[in-house]
Structures are given as C-alpha cells and as structure tokens.
N, C-alpha and C positions, 0 to 999 in steps of 0.2 A: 544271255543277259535278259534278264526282266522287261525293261526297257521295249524289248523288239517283241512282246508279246502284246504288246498294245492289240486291241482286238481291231479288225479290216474294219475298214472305214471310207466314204468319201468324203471329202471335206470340199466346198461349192466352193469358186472362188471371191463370192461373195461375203464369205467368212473370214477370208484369212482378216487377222490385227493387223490392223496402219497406227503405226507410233513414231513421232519424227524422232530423227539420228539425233545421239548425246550432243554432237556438235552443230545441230540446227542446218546442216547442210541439205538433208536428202529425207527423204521417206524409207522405212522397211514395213514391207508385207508377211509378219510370218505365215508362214503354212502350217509348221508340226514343228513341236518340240518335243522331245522324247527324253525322261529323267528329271531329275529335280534341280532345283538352282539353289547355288551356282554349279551346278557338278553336270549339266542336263550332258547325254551321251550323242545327240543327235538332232539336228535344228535343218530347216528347210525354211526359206523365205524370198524375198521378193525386192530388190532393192532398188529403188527409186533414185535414180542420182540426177540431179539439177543442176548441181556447178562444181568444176572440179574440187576433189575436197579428198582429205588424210582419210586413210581408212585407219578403224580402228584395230588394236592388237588383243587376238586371242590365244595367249600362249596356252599352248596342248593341244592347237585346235588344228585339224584340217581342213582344208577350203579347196572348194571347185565351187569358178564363179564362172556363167553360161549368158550370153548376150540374146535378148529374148527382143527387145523393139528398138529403133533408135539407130544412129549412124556411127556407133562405134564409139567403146572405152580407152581410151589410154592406161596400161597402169606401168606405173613408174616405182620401180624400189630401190631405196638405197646401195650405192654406188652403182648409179648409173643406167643400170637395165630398164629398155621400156619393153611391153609387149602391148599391141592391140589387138583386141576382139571387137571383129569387124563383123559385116551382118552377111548371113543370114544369121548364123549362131556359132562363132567362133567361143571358145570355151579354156580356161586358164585353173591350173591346179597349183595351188602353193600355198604354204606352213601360215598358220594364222596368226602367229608373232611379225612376220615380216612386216618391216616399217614402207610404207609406200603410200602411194599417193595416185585418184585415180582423173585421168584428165580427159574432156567430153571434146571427141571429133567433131562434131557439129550436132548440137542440141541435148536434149536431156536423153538418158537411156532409162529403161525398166531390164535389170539383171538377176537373169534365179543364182540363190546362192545356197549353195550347200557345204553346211559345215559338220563335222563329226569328230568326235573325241580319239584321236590316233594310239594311247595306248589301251583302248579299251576296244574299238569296233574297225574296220574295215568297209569303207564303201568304194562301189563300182558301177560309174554316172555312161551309160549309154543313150545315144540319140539312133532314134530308129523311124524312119516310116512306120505307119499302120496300115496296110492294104489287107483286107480281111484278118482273119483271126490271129493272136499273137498270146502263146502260151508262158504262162509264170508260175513255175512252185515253188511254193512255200517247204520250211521245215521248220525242228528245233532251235538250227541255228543261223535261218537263214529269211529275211525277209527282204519286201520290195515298197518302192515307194514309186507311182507312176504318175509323171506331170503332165496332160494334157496341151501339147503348144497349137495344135491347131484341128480341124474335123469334130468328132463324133463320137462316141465310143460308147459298150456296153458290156459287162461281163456276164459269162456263166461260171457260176462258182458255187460252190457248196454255203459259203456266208452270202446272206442279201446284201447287194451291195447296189448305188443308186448308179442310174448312167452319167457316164463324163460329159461334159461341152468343153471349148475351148477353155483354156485359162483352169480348170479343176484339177484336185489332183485324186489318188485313191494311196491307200496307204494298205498292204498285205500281212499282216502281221505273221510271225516266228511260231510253229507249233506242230503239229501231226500234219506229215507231209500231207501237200494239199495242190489240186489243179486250180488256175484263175488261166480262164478261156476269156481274151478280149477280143470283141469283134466293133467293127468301126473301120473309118478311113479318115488319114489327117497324120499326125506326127506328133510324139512323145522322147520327154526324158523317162527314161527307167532305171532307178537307183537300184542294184542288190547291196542290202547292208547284212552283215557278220561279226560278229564278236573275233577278236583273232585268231584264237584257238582255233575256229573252223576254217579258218581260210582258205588253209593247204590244204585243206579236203575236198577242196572244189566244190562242187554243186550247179545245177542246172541254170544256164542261160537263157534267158526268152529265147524260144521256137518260132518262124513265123510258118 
C-alpha cells in the first residue's frame, strides 16, 4: 500500500492537531493520518475525554484504544458489556462500528487511539520497555509507528531522523528492507502495520 511508504519521520508532540469532538464532549490530538479522506488507511491520535460521552462509529474501522494519563475509562457497548482500562496502561481492541459509550472512573483521561482500515492493513500495537537499544525493520510491506510514553530516545538509522522525548512519536515507513537501532531508556507503544496480503508472511518483531 502506498499509504505505508510515507517517508520516516518524527513528528514532536507539540504538532500533533487539537480539534474538539463532533459532539463537543472531548478533545482529539492527531498524530498521523495515512491515505486520503474519507478513505484514510491509517490514523493515530490522542483522545482527550472530559465527561463520559457516545463514542463515535467507524464502520470498517479497527480500534485499539490504550489509557496513557488519568484513573481509568469505562467503556460500555451495547447489550451490556463494560470493560475498563485502568492505569498504568490497560488497552482495549474492538470493531469501530460498535455502538458504546465511554464512562470516566475518576476524572478526565488522555487515550492513544489507534485506528486502521481492517480490509486493507493489518496492525500489531505492542508496549515494551526501552532499556538500551531496541531494533525495528522496515520492508516493502511492512512499517512501524513508535509512541514515545515515557524517557528518551534516539535512533541510528540510515534516514535522519530527530530524537524522541516523552509524548513524541516516529513514524518508519514501508520500503527496502531497513535497520532503525533505538537507543534510550523509558517506555514505548510500537505499532507494526501491513497490508494483508503480507501478514502471513510474518516479518521481524522489535529485538531488544
């Protein structure tokens, strides 16, 4: 997919877009969209929730939502089920049509949210410590998206790429297999995303 050739990048988290939610409930931070709208393949963002409030529906869409500050989400979907994501960083995967509703344990939370187009891509949301160096390669059909939750970080890479702080992300993009050496100490989401066809073909996991 075109899309995951987006060239490496860091993006501060000083850039990500703050636009408040259609329904005036909450804030969202994006980080990266990938593809064109309304069709985009791939969205990373930052969701700001203030007071229990409907989440909206993205049908086609996949969701992993990850509790990043705050004492904990409720989410409640139709008939009946609640799960919560409580702290440090409990994390929830489900279909971005489902009707639900997310309810605030005690105060407001900030939630990374990762969303991706399920019959086009394939994504795989891992939390890892960083204790010294932590390997990620890239391919044709395979890229990474790395969030920054807490420390330091820096890469050696063949693309220039800026150092991380806390709250940053890097984004690896899809192309001629490639080494990203990160060095640093703190804690990270690391997304691999794939087109489906590649899926079952596996592909390299961060090394620590």
């Amino acid at each position: 997919m075109d899309a995951l050739q987006t060239p490496s990048h860091v993006i501060p988290a000083h850039e990500y877009r703050r636009e408040r939610w259609r329904n005036q409930q909450g804030w969202t931070r994006e980080i990266l969209r990938l593809g064109d709208d309304p069709d985009w393949a791939l969205r990373l963002s930052i969701a700001e929730i203030e007071q229990d409030s409907d989440f909206s529906s993205f049908p086609g869409i996949e969701r992993e939502l990850v509790l990043l500050h705050g004492n904990g989400v409720r989410l409640c979907f139709d008939g009946g089920d609640c799960v919560s994501l409580l702290p440090p960083h409990q994390r929830l995967r489900f279909p971005g049509e489902a009707r639900l509703r997310g309810e605030l344990v005690d105060g407001p939370t900030h939630d990374f949210n990762l969303m991706w187009r399920r019959d086009a891509l394939e994504a795989t949301l891992l939390h890892r410590p960083l204790v010294g160096p932590m390997l990620f390669f890239t391919e044709p059909g395979v890229a990474w998206a790395i969030h920054l939750l807490a420390g330091h970080a820096a890469f050696e890479s063949e693309a220039p790429l800026a150092p991380l702080a806390a709250g940053d992300t890097a984004w690896l993009g899809a192309g001629p297999r490639s080494r990203h050496a990160l060095h640093g100490a703190g804690e990270l989401l690391a997304i691999r995303v794939a087109p489906l066809a590649d899926v079952a073909a596996g592909g390299d996991l961060p090394a620590a």
